[in-house]
BALOBA-1460 file (C-alpha; in Angstrom, 3 decimals):
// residues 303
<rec num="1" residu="x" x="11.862" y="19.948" z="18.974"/>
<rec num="2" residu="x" x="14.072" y="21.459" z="16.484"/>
<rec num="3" residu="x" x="14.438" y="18.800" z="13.593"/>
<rec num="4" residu="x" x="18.273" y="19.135" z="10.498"/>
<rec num="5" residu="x" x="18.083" y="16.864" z="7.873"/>
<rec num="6" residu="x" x="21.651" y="15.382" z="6.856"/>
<rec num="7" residu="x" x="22.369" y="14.744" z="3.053"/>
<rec num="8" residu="x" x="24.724" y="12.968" z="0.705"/>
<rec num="9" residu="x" x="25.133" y="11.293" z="-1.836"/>
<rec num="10" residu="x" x="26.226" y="7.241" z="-2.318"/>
<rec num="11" residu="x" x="26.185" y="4.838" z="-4.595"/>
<rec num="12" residu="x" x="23.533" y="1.678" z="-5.121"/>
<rec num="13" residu="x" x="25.559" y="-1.083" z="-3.437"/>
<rec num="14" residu="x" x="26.016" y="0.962" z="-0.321"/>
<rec num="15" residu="x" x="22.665" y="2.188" z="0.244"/>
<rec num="16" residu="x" x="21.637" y="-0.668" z="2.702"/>
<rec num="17" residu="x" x="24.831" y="-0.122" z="4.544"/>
<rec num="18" residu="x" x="24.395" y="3.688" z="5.226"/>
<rec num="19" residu="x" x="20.974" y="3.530" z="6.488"/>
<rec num="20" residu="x" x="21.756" y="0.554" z="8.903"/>
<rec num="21" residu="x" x="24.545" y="2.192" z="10.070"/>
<rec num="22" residu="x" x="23.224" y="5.983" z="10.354"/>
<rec num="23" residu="x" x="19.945" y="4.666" z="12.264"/>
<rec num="24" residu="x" x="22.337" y="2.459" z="14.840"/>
<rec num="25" residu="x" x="24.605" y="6.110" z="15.215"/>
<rec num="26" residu="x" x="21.316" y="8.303" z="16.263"/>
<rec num="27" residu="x" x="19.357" y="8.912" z="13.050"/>
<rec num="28" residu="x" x="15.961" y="9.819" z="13.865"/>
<rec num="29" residu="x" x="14.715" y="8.171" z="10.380"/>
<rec num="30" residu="x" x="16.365" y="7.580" z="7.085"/>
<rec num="31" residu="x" x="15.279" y="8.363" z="3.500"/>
<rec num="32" residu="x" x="16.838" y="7.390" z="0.212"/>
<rec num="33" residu="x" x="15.749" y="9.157" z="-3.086"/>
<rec num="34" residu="x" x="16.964" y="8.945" z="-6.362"/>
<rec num="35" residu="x" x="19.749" y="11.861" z="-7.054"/>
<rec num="36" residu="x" x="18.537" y="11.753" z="-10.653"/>
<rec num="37" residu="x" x="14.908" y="12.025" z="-10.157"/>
<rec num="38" residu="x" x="12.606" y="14.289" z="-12.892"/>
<rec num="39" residu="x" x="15.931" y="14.365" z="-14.790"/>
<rec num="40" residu="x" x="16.967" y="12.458" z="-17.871"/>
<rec num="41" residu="x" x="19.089" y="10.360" z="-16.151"/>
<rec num="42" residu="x" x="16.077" y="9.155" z="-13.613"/>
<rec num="43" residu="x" x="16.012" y="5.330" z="-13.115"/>
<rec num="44" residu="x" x="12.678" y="3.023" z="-12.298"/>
<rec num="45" residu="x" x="13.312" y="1.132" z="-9.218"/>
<rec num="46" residu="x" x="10.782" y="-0.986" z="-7.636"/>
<rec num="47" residu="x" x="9.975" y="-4.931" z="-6.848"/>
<rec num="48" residu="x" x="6.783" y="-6.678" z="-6.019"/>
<rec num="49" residu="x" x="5.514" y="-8.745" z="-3.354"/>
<rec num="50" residu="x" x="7.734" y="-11.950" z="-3.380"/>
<rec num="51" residu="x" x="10.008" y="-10.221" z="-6.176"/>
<rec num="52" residu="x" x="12.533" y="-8.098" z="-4.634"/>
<rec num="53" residu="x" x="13.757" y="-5.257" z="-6.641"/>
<rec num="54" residu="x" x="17.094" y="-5.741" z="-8.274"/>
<rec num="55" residu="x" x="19.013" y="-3.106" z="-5.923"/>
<rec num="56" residu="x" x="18.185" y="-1.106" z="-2.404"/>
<rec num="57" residu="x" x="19.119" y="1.870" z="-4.401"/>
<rec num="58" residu="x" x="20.105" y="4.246" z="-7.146"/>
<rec num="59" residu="x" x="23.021" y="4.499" z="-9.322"/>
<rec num="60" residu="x" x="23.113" y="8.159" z="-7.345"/>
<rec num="61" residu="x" x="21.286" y="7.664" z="-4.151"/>
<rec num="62" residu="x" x="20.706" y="11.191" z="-2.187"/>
<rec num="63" residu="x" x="20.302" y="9.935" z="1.783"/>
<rec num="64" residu="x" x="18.778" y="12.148" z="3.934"/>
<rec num="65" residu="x" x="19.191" y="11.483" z="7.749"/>
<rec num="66" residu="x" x="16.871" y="12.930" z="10.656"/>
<rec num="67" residu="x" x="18.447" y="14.648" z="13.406"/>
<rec num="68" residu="x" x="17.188" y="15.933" z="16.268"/>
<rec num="69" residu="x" x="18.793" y="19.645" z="17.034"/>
<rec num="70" residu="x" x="21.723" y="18.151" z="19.743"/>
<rec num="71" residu="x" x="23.113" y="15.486" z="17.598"/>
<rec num="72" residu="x" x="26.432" y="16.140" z="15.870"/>
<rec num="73" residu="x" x="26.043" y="15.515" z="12.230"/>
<rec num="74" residu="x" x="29.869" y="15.121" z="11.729"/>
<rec num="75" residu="x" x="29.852" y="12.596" z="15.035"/>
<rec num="76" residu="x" x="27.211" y="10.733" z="13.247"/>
<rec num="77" residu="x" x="28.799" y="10.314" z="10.121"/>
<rec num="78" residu="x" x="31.790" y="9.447" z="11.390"/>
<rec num="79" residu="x" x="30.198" y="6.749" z="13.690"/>
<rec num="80" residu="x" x="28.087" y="5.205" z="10.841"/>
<rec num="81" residu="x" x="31.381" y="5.151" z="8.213"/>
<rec num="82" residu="x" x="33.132" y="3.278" z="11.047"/>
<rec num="83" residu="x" x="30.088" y="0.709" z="11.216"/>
<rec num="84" residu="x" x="29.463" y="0.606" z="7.876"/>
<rec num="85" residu="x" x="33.162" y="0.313" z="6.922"/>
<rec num="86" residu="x" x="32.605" y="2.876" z="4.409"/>
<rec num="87" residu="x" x="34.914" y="6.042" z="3.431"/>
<rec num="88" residu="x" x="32.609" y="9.273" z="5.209"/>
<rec num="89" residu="x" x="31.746" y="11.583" z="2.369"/>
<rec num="90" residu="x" x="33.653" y="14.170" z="0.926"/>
<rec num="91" residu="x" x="30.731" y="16.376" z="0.985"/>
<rec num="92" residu="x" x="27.435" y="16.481" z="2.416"/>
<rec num="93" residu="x" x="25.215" y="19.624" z="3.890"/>
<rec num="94" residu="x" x="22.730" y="19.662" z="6.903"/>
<rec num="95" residu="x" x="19.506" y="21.637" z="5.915"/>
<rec num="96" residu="x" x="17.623" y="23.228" z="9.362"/>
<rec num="97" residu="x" x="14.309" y="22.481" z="9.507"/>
<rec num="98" residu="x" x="11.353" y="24.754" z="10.339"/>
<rec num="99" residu="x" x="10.127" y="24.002" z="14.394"/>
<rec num="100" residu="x" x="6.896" y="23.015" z="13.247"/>
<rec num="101" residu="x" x="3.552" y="20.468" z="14.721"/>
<rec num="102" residu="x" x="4.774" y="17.375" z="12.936"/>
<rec num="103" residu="x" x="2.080" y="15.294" z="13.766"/>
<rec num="104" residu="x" x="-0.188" y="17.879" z="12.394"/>
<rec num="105" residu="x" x="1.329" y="18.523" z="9.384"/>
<rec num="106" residu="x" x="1.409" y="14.814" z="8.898"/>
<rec num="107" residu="x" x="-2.484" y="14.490" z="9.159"/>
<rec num="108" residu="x" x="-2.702" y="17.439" z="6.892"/>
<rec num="109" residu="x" x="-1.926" y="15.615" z="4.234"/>
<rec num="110" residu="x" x="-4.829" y="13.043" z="4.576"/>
<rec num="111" residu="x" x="-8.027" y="14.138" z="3.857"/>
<rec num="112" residu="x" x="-10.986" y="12.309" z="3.154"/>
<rec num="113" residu="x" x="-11.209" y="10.694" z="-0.376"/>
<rec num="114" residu="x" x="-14.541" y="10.231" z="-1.869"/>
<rec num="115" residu="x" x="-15.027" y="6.852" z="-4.073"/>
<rec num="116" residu="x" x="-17.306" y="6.407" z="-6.923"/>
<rec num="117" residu="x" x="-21.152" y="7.658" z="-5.537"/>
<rec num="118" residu="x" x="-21.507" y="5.680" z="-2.432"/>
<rec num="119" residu="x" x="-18.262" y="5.324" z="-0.462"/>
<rec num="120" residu="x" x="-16.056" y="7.942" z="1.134"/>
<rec num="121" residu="x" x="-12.800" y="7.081" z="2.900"/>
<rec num="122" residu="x" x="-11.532" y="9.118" z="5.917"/>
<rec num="123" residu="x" x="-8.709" y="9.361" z="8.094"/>
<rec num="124" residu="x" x="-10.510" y="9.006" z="11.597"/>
<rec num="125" residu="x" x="-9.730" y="12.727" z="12.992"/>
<rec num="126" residu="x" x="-11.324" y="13.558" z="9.525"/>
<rec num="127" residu="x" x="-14.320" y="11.335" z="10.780"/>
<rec num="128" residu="x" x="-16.621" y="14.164" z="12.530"/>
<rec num="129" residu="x" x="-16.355" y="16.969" z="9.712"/>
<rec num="130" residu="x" x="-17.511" y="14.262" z="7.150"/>
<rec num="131" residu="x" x="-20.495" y="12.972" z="9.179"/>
<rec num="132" residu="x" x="-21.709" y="16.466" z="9.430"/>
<rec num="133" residu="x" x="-21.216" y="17.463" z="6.219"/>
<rec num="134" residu="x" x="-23.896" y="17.590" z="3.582"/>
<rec num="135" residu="x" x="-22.184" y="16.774" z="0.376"/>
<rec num="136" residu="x" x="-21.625" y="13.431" z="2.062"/>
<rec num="137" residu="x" x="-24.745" y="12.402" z="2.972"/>
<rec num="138" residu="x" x="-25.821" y="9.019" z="1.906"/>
<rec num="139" residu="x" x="-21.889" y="7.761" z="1.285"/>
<rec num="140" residu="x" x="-20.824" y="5.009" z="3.752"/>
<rec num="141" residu="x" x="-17.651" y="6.205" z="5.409"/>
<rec num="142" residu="x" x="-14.273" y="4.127" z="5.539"/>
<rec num="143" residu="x" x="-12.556" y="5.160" z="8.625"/>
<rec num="144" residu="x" x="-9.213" y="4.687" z="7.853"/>
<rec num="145" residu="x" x="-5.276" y="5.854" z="9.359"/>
<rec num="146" residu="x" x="-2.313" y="5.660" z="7.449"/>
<rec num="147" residu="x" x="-0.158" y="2.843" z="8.648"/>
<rec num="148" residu="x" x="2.273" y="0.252" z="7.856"/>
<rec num="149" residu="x" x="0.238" y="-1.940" z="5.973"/>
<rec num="150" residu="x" x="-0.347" y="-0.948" z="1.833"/>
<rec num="151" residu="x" x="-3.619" y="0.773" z="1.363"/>
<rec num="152" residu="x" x="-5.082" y="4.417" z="2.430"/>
<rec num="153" residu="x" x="-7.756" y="4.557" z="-0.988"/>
<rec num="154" residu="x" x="-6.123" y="6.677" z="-2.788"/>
<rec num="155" residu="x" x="-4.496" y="4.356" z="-5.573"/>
<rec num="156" residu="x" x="-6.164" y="4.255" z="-8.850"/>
<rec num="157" residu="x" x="-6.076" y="0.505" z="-8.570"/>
<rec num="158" residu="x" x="-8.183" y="0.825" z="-5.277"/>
<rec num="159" residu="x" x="-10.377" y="3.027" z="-6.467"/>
<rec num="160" residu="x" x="-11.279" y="0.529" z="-9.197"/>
<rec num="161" residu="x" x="-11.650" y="-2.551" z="-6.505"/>
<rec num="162" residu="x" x="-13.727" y="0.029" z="-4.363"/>
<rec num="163" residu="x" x="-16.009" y="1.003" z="-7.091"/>
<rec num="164" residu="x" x="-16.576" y="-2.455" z="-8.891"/>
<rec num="165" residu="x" x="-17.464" y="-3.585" z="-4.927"/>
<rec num="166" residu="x" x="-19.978" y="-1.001" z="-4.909"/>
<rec num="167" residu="x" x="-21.452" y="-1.116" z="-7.916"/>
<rec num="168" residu="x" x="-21.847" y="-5.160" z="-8.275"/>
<rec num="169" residu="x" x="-21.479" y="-6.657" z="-4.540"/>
<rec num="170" residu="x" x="-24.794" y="-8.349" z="-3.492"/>
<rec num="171" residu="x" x="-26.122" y="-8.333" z="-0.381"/>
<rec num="172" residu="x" x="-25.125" y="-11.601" z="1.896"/>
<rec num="173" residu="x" x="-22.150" y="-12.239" z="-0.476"/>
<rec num="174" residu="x" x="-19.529" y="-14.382" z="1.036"/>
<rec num="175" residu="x" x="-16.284" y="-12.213" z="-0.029"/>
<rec num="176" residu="x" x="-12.479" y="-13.017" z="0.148"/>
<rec num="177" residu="x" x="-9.491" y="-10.011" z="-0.012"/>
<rec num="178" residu="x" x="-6.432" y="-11.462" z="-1.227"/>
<rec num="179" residu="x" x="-3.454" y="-9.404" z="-0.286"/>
<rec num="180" residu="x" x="-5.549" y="-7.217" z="2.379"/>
<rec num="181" residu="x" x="-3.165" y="-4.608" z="3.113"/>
<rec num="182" residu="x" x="-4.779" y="-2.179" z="5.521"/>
<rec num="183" residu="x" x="-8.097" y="-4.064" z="4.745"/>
<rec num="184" residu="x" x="-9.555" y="-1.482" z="3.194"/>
<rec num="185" residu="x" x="-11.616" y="-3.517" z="0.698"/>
<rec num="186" residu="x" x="-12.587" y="-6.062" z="3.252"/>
<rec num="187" residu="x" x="-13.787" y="-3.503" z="5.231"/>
<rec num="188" residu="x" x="-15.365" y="-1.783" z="1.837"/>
<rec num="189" residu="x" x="-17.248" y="-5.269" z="1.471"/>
<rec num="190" residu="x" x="-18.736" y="-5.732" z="4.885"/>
<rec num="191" residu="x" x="-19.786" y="-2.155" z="4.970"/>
<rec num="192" residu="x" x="-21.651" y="-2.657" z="1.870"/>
<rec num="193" residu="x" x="-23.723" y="-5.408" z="3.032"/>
<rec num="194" residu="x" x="-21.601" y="-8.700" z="2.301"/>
<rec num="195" residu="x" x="-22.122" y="-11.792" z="4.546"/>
<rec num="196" residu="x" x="-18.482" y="-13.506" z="5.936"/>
<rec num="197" residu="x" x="-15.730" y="-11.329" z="4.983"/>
<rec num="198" residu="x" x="-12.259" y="-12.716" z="4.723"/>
<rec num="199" residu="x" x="-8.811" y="-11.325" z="4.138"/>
<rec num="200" residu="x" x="-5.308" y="-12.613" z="3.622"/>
<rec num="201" residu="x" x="-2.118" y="-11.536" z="3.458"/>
<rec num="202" residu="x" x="1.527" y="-12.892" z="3.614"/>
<rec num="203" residu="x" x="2.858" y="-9.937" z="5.839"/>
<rec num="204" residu="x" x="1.696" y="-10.095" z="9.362"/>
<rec num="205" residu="x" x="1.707" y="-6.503" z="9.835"/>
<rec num="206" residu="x" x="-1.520" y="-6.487" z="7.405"/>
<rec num="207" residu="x" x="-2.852" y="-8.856" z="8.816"/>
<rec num="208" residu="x" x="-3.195" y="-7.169" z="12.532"/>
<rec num="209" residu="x" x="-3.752" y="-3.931" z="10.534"/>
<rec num="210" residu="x" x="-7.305" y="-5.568" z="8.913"/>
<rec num="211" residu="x" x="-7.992" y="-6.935" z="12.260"/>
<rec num="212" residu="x" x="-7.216" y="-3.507" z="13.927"/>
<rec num="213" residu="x" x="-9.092" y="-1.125" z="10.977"/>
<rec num="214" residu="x" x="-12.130" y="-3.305" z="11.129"/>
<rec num="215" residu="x" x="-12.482" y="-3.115" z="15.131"/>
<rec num="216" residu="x" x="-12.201" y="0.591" z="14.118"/>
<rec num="217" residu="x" x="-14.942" y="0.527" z="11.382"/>
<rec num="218" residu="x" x="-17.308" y="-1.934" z="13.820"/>
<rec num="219" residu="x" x="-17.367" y="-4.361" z="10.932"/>
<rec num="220" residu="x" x="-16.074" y="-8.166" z="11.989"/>
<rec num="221" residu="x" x="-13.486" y="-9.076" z="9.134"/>
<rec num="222" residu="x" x="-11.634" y="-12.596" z="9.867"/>
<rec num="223" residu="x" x="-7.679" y="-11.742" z="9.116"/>
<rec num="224" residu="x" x="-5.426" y="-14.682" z="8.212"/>
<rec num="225" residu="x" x="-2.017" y="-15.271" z="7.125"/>
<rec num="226" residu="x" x="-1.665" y="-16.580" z="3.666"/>
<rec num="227" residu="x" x="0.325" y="-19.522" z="5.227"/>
<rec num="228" residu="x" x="-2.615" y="-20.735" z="7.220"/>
<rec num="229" residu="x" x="-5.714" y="-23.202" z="5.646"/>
<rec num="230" residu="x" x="-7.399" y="-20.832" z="2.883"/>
<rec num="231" residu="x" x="-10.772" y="-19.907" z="3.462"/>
<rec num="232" residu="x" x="-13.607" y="-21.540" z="1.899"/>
<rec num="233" residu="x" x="-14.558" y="-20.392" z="-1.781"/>
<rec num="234" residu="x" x="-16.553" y="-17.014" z="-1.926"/>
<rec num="235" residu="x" x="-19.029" y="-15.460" z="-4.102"/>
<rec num="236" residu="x" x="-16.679" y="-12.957" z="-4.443"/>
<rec num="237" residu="x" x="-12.937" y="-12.934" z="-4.440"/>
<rec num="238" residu="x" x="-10.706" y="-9.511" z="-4.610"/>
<rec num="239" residu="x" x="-6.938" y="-9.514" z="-5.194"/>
<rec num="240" residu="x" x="-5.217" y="-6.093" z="-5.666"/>
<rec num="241" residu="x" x="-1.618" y="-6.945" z="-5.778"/>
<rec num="242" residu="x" x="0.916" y="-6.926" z="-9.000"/>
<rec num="243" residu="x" x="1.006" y="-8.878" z="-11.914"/>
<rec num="244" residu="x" x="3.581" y="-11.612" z="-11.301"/>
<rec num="245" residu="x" x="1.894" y="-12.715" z="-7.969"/>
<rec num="246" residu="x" x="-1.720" y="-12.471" z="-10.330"/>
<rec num="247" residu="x" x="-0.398" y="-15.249" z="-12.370"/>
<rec num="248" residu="x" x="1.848" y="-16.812" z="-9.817"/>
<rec num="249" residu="x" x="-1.529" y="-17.079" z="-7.953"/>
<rec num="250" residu="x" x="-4.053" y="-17.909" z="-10.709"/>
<rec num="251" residu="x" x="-5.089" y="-21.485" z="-9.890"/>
<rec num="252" residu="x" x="-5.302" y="-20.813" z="-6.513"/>
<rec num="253" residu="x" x="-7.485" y="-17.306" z="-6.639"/>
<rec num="254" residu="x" x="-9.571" y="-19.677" z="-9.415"/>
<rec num="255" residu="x" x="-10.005" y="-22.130" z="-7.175"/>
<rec num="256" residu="x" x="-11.656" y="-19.673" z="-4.407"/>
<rec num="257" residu="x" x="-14.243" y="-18.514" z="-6.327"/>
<rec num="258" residu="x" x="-17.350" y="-20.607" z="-6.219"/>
<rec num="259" residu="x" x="-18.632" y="-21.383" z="-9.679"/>
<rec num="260" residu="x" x="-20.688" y="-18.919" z="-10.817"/>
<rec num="261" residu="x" x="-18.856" y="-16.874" z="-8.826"/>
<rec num="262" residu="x" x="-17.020" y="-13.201" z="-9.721"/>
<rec num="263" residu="x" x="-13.360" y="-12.497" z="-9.281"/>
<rec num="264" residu="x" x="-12.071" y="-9.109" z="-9.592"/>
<rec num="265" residu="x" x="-8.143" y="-8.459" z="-10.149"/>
<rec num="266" residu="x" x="-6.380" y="-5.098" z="-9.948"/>
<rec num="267" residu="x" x="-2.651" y="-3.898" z="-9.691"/>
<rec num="268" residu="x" x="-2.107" y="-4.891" z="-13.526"/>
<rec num="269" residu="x" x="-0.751" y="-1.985" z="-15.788"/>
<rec num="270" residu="x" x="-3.010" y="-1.501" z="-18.923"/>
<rec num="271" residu="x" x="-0.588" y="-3.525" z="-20.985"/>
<rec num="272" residu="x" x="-0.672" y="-6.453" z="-18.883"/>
<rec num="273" residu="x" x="-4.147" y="-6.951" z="-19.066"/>
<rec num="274" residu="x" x="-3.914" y="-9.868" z="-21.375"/>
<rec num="275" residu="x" x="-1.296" y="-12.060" z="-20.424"/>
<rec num="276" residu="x" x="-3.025" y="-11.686" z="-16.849"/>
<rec num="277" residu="x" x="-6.631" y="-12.872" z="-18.026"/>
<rec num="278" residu="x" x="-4.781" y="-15.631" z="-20.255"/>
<rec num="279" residu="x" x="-3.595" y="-16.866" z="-16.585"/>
<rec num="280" residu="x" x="-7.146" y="-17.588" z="-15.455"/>
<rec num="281" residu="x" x="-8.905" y="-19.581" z="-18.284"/>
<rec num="282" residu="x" x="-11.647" y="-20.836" z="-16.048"/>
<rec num="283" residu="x" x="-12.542" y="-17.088" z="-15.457"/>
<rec num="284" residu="x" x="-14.097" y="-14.735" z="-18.274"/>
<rec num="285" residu="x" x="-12.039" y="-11.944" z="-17.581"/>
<rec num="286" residu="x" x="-12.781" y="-8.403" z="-19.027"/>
<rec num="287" residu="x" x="-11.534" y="-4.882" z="-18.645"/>
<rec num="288" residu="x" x="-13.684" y="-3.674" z="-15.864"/>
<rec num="289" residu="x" x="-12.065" y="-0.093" z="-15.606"/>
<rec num="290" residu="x" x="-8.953" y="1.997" z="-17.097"/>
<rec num="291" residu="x" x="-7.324" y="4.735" z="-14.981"/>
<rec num="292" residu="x" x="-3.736" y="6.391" z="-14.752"/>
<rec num="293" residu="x" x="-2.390" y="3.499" z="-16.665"/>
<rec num="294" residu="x" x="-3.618" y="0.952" z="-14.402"/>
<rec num="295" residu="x" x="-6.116" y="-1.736" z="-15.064"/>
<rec num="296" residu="x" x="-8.877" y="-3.685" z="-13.128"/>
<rec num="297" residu="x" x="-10.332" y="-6.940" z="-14.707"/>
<rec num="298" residu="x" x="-13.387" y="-9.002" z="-13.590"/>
<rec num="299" residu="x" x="-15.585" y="-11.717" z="-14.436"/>
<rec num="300" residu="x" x="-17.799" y="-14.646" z="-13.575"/>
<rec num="301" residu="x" x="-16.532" y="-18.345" z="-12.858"/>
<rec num="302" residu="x" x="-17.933" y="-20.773" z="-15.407"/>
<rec num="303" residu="x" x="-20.055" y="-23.309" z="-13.879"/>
């Protein structure tokens, strides 16, 4: 199927609006990208879990819209400005896409990631090649899909979770994965020999996507929402999420790690390394590892 892509321009308040209202009048999908971006005039935009950001959009929003090859891009405009009760554009231009395998070209651009000496994540129609390939023999493969849940392995901050896992996880280890996304560290921990493995989230989405990529990795994982009783304290607790929910969350994270215990804490930037590890004073926190900007702390309970 022959696939245009529809674009204009809007501003930030009527970002929401548009995309509603283009997806209702036969958009296939809708994107919105900042007009200004790798200019000057580019603007940060983003929220964390909880914290919403402060706008849907950009000062200068560029939407594109989908569309398969017998939909009429004026129709559609015209149909979503009606919904939206928005003035259509003045301009806009429809760009013809190349007939192409989409669903190929969409796995193309997952391959497998190798982590630290021992681990090596893989999309599963990756999963063949890398068990017959030599260079990685002896790593313990992480079959995992890109979905709707937050976490494929290739983040720095995973990366840092992944590593510290394999480096200091003991064998037997009770662990807990706060914010579980895909699951991915979960999964990391029972692959690596820990005992009970648990992970919560507050989206249900991750949640059935740890249940689902753990089925998928033979590994049993117990998934719960972050509304339901929390688990019993672990040996070893894992929270790769943002900053604000780090300290938002600080007595309760302390309070799941046995004493004695290790807590490890990613999704902080470098310069928020401090005021995060001055949020957990019965932990001793320390820089664990550095990279892109991003920084992962850990460190024992005190008795």
């Amino acid at each position: 199927m022959a696939l245009r892509e529809l674009v204009f321009l809007v501003g930030a308040d009527e970002v929401e609006r548009w995309s509603d209202a283009l997806l209702e009048a036969g958009a296939l999908s809708v994107q919105a990208e900042d007009a200004d971006a790798d200019s000057p005039d580019e603007q940060a935009l983003y929220g964390e879990p909880g914290i919403p950001a402060v706008r849907a959009g950009w000062q200068r929003t560029r939407l594109s819209a989908l569309l398969d090859e017998d939909t009429d891009p004026a129709a559609v405009l015209a149909a979503a400005a009606d919904a939206a009760g928005l003035a259509a554009p003045g301009q806009w231009e429809l760009l013809e896409l190349a007939e192409r395998d989409w669903v190929g070209a969409s796995q193309a651009q997952f391959t497998p990631i190798p982590v630290g000496d021992r681990l090596m994540i893989t999309p599963s129609w990756h999963a063949d090649a890398v068990a017959a390939d030599p260079a990685a023999a002896g790593r313990i493969a992480i079959i995992l899909d890109p979905g709707l849940a937050f976490g494929t392995g290739s983040h720095p901050t995973t990366h840092m979770c992944l590593e510290w896992l394999a480096e200091n996880l003991r064998p037997g280890e009770r662990v807990i994965d706060y914010g579980c996304g895909s699951g991915i560290l979960a999964i990391a921990a029972a692959r690596l020999g820990a005992g009970a493995v648990v992970g919560v989230d507050i989206d249900p989405q991750a949640v059935a996507s740890t249940r689902a990529n753990a089925a998928n990795n033979q590994v049993l994982v117990e998934a719960r929402l972050s509304t339901e009783a929390a688990p019993p304290p672990a040996q070893v607790v894992v929270a790769n999420i943002l900053s604000n929910p780090l300290k938002v969350l600080a007595p309760l994270l302390s309070a799941l790690v046995v004493p004695g215990g290790r807590l490890v804490l990613a999704g902080l930037l470098d310069r928020q390394a401090q005021e995060v590890s001055a949020a957990y004073p019965s932990i001793d926190l320390r820089v664990y590892a550095q990279r892109e900007g991003w920084a992962c702390l850990a460190g024992a309970k005190r008795p």
